[in-house]
Backbone as a printed PyTorch tensor [residue, N CA C, xyz], in Angstrom:
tensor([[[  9.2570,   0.2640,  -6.6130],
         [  7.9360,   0.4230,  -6.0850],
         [  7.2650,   1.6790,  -6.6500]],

        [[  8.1160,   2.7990,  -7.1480],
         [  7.7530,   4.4140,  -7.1300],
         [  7.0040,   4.0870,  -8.7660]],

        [[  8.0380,   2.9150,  -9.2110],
         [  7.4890,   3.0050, -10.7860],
         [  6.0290,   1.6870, -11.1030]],

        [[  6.1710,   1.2860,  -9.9980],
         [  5.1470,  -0.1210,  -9.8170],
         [  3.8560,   0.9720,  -9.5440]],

        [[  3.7800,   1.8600,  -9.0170],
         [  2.6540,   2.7720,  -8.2650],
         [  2.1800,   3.6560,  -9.3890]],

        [[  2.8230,   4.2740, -10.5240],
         [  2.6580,   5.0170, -11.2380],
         [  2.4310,   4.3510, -12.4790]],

        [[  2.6400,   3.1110, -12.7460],
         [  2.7020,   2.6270, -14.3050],
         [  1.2710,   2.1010, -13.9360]],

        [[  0.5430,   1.3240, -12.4250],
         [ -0.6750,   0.5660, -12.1600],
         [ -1.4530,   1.9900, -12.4930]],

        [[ -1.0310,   2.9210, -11.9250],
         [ -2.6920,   3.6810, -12.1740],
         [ -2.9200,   4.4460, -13.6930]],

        [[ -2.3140,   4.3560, -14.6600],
         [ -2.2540,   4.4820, -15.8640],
         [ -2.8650,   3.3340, -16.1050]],

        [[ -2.6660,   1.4720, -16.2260],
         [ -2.7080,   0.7750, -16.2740],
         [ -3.9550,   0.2740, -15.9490]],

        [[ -4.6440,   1.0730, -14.7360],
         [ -5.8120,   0.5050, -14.0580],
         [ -6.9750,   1.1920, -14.9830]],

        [[ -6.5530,   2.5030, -15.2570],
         [ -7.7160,   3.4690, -16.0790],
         [ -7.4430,   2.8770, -16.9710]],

        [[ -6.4720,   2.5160, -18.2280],
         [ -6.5150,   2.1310, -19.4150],
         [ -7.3430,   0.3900, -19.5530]],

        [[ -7.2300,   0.1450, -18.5300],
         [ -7.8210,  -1.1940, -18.2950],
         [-10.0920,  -0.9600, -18.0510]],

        [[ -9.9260,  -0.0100, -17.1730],
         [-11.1150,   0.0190, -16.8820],
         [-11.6670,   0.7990, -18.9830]],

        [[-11.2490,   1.5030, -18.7410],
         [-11.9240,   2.6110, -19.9260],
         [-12.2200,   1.2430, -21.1740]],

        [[-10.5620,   0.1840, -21.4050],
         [-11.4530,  -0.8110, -22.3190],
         [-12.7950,  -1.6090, -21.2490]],

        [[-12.7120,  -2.1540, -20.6490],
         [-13.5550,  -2.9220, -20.0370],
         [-15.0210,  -1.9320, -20.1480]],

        [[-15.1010,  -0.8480, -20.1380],
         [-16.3160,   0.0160, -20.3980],
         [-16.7540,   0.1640, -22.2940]],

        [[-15.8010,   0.1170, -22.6640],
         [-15.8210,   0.4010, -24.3030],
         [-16.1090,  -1.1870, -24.7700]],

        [[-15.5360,  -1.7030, -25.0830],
         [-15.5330,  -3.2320, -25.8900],
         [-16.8420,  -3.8530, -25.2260]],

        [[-18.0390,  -4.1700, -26.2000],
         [-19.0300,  -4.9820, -26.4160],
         [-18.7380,  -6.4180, -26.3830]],

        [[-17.5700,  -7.1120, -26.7570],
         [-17.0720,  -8.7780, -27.1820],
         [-17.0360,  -9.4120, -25.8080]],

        [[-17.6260, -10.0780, -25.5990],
         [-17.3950, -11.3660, -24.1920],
         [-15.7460, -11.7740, -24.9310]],

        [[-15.4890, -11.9250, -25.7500],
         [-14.5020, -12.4870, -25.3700],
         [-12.7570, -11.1440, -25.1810]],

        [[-13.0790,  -9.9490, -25.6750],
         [-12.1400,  -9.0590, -25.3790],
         [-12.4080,  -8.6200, -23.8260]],

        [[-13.7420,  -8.9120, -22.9850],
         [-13.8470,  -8.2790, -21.9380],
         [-13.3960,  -9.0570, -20.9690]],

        [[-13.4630, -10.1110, -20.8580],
         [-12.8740, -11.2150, -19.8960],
         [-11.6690, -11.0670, -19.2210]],

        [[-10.4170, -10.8880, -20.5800],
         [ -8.8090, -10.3580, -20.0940],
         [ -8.7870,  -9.4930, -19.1280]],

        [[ -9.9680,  -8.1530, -20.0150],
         [ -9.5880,  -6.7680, -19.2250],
         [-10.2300,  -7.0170, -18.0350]],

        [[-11.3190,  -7.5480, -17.7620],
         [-11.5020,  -7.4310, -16.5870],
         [-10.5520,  -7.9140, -15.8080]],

        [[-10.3490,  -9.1710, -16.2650],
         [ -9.2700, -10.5480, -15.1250],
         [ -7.9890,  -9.3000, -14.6940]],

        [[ -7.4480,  -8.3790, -15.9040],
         [ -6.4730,  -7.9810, -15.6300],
         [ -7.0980,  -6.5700, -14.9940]],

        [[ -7.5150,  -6.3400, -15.1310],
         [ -8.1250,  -5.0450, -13.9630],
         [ -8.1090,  -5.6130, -12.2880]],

        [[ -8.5830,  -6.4430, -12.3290],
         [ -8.6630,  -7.2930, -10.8840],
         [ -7.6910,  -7.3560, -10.1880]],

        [[ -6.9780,  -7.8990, -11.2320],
         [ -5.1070,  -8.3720, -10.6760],
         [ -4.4700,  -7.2670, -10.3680]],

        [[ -4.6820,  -6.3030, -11.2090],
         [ -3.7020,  -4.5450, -11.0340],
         [ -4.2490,  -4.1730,  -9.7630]],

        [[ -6.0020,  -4.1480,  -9.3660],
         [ -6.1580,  -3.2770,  -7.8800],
         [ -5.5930,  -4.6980,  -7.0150]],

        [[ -6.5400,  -5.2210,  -7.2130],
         [ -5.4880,  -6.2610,  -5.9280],
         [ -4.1840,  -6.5680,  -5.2620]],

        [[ -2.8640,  -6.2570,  -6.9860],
         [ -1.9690,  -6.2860,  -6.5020],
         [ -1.1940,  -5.3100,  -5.7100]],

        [[ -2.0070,  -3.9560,  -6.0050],
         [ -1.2540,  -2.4170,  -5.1750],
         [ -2.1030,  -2.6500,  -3.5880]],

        [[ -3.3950,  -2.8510,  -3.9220],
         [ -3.8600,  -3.3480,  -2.5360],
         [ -3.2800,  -3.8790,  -1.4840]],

        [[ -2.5240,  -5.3450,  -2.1870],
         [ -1.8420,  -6.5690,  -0.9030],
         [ -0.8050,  -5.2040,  -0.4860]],

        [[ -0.3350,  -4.5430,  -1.7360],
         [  1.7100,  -4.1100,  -1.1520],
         [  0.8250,  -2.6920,  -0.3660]],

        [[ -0.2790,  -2.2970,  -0.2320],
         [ -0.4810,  -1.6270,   0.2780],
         [ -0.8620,  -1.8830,   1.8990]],

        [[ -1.7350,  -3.1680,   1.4620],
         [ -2.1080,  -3.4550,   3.1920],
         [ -1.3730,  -3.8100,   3.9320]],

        [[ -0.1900,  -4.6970,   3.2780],
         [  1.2710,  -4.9010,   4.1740],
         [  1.9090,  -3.8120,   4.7660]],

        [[  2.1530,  -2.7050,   3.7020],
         [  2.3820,  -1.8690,   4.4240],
         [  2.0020,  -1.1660,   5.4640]],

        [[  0.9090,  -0.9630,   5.0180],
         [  0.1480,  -0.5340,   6.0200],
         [  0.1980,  -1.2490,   7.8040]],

        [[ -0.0810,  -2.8140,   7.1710],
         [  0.3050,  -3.5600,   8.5700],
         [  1.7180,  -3.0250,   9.5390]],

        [[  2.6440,  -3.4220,   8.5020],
         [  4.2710,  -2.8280,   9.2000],
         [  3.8760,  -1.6280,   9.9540]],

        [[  3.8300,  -0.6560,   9.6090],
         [  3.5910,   0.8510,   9.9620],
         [  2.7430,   0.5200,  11.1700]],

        [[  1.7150,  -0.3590,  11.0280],
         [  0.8310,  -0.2400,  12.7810],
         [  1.5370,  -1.5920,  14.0440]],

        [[  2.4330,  -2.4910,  13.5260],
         [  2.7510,  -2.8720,  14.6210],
         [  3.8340,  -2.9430,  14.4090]],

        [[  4.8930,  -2.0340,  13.7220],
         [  5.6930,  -1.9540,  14.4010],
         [  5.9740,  -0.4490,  15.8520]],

        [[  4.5760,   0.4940,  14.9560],
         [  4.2620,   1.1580,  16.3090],
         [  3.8480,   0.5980,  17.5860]],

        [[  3.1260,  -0.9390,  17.3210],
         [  2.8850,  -1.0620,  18.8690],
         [  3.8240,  -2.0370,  19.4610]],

        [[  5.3170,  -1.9170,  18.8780],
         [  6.4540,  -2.9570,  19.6340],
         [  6.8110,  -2.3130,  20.3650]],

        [[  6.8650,  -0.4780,  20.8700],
         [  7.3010,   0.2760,  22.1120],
         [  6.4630,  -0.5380,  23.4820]],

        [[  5.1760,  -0.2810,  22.7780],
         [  3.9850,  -0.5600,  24.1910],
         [  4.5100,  -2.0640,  24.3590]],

        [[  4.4180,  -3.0120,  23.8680],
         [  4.7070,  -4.3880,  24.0510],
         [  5.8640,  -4.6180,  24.8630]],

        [[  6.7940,  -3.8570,  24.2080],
         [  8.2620,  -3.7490,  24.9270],
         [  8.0890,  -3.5120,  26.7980]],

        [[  7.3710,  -2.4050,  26.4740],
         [  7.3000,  -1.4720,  27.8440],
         [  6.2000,  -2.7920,  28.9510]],

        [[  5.3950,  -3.2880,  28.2880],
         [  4.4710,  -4.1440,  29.2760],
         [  5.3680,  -5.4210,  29.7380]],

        [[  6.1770,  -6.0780,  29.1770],
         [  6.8990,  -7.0840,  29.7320],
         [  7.5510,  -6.6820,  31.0890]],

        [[  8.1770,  -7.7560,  31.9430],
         [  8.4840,  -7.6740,  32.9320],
         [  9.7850,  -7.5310,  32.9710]],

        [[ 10.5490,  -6.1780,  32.7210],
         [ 11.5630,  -6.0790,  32.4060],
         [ 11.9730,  -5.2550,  33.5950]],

        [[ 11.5850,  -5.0360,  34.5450],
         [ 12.1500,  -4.6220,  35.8840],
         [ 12.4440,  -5.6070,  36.5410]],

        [[ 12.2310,  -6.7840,  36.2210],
         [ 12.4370,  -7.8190,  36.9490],
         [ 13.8040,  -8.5140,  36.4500]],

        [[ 14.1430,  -8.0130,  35.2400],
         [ 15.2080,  -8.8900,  34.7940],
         [ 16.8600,  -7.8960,  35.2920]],

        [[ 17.5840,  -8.6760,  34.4630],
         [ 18.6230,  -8.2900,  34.6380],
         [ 19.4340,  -6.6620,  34.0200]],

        [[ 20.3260,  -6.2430,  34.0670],
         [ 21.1370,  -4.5650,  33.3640],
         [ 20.9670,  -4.6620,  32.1010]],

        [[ 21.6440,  -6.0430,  31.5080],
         [ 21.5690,  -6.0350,  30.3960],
         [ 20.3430,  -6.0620,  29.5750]],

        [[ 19.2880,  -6.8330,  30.1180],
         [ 18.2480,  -7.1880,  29.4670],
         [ 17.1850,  -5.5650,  29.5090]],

        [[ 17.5460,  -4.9880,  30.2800],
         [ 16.9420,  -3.5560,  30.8160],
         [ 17.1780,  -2.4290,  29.6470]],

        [[ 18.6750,  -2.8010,  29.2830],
         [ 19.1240,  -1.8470,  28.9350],
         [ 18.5690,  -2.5010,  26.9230]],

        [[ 18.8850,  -3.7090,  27.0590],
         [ 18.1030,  -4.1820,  25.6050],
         [ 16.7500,  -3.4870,  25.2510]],

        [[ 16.0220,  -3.5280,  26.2320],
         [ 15.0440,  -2.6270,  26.3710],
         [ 14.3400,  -1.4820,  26.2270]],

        [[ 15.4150,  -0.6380,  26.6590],
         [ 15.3870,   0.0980,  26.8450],
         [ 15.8790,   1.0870,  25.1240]],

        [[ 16.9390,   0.3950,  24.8300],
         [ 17.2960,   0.1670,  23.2730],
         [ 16.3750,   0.4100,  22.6070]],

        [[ 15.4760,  -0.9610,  22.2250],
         [ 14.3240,  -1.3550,  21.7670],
         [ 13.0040,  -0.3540,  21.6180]],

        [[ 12.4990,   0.3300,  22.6600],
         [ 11.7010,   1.3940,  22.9630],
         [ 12.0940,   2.7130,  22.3020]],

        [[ 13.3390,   3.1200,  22.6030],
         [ 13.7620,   4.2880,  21.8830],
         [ 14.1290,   4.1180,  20.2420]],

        [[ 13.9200,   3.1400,  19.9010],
         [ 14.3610,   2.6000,  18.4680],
         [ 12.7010,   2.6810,  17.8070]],

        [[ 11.7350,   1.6490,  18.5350],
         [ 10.9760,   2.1760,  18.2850],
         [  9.6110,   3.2540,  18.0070]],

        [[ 10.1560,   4.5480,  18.7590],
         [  9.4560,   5.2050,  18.8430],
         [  9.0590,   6.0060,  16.9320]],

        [[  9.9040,   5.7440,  16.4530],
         [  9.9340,   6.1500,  15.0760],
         [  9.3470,   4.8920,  14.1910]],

        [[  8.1880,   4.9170,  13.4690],
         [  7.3270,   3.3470,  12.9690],
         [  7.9870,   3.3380,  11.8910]],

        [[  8.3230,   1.8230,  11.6880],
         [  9.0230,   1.6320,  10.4480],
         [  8.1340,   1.4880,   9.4030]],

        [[  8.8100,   2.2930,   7.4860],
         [  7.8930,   2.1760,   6.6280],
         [  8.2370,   1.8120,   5.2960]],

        [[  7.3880,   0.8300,   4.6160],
         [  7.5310,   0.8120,   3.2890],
         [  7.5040,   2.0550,   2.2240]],

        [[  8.6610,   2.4790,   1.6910],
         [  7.9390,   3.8620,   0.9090],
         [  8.4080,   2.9730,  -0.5580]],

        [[  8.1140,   3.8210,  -0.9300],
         [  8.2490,   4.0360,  -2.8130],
         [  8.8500,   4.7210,  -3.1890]],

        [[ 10.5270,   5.0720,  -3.3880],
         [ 11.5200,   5.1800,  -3.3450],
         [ 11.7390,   6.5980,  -2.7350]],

        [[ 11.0690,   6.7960,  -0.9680],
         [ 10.8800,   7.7350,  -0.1210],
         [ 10.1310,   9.2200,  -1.1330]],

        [[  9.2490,   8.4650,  -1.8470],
         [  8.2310,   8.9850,  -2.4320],
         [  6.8200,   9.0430,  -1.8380]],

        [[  6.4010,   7.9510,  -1.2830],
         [  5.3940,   7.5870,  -0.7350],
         [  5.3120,   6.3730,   0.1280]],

        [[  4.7800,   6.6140,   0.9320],
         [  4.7050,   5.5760,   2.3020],
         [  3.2590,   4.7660,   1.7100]],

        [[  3.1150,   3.3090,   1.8020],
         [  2.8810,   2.5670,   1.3030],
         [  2.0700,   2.3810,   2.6930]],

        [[  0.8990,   2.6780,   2.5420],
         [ -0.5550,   2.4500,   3.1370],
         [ -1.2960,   2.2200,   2.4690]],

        [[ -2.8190,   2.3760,   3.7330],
         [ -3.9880,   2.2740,   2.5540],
         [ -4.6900,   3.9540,   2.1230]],

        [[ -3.9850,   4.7640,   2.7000],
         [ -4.1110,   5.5270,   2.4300],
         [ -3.7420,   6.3700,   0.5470]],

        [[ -2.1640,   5.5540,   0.7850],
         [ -1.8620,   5.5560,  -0.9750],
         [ -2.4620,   4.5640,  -1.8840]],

        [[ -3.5970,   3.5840,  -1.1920],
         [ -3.8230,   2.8880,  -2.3910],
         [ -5.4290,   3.6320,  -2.9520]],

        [[ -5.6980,   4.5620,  -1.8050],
         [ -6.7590,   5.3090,  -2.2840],
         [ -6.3610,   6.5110,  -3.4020]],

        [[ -5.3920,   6.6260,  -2.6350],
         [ -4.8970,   7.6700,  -4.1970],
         [ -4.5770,   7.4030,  -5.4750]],

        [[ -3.9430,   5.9980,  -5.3830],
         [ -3.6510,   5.2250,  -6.8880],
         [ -5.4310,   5.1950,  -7.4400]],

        [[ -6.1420,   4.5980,  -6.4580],
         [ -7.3600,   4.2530,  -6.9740],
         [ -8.0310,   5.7630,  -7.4310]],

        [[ -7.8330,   6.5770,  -6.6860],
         [ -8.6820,   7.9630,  -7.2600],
         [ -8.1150,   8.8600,  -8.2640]],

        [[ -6.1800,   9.1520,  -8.4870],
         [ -5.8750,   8.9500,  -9.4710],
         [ -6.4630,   8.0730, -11.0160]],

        [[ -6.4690,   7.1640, -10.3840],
         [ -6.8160,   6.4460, -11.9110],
         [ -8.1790,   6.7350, -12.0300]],

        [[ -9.1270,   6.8790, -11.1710],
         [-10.1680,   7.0930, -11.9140],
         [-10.3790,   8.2060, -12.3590]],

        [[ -9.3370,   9.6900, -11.8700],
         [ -9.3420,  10.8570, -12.3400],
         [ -9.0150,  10.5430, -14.2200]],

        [[ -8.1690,   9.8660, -14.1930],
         [ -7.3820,   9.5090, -15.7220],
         [ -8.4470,   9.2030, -16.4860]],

        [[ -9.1810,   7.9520, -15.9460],
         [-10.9820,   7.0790, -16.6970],
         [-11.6690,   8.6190, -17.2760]],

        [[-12.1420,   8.8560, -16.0160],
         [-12.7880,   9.9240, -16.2620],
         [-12.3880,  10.6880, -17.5180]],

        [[-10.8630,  11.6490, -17.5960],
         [-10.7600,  12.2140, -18.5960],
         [-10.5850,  11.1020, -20.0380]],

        [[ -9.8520,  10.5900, -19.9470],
         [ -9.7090,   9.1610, -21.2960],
         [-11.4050,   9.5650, -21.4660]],

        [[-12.3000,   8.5560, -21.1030],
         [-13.6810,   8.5450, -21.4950],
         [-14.1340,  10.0660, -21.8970]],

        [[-14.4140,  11.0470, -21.0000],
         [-14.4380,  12.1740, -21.7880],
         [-13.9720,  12.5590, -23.1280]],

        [[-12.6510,  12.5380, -23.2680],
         [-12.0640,  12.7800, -24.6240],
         [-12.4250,  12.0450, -25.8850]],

        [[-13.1890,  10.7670, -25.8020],
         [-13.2690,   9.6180, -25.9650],
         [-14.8240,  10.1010, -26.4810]],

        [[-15.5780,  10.4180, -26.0950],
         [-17.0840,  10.8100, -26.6380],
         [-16.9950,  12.2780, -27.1400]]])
């Protein structure tokens, strides 16, 4: 994932910078199609993540609202398990490099356009 995160935003600027340079309908088509595919694809592994991280924070509260005073030791104590397990949200990282939100897909995205930016600069 650590190297999926770092090769896209190289990948995304080198993609955008042709898609800005090349005049040809037919060289611009790829880059775009493949520009599309690169944010989209850090996007999905980002919003998933992101998802995980928010409900598996809200399986404590869920836990806690069921009617688990009503049940039995064991089922109490499953419970009770469950709550203290999840008080810590489970997360996608990138090889405990980065936690896989949408927070990191803003950084891939502003990264790479830091990269555009200089590429194109150097470039004129």
């Amino acid at each position: 994932m650590l190297l999926n995160f770092i090769s896209s935003s190289f990948l995304i600027c080198v993609s955008g910078f042709n898609v800005t340079s090349t005049k040809e309908l037919g060289t611009l088509v790829p880059f775009m199609t493949f520009l599309v595919m690169s944010c989209t694809q850090i996007a999905l592994l980002c919003y998933c993540g992101d998802m995980v991280v928010k409900t598996s924070g809200d399986l404590s509260e869920a836990a806690y609202k069921c009617l688990w005073y009503e049940m039995d030791v064991g089922f109490k104590r499953t419970i009770f398990i469950l709550i203290q397990r999840s008080q810590r949200p489970c997360r996608i990282t990138a090889a405990n490099f980065a936690v896989l939100n949408l927070t990191a897909f803003t950084t891939v995205v502003s990264r790479s356009w830091s990269y555009f930016a200089l590429l194109k600069t150097m470039y004129n």
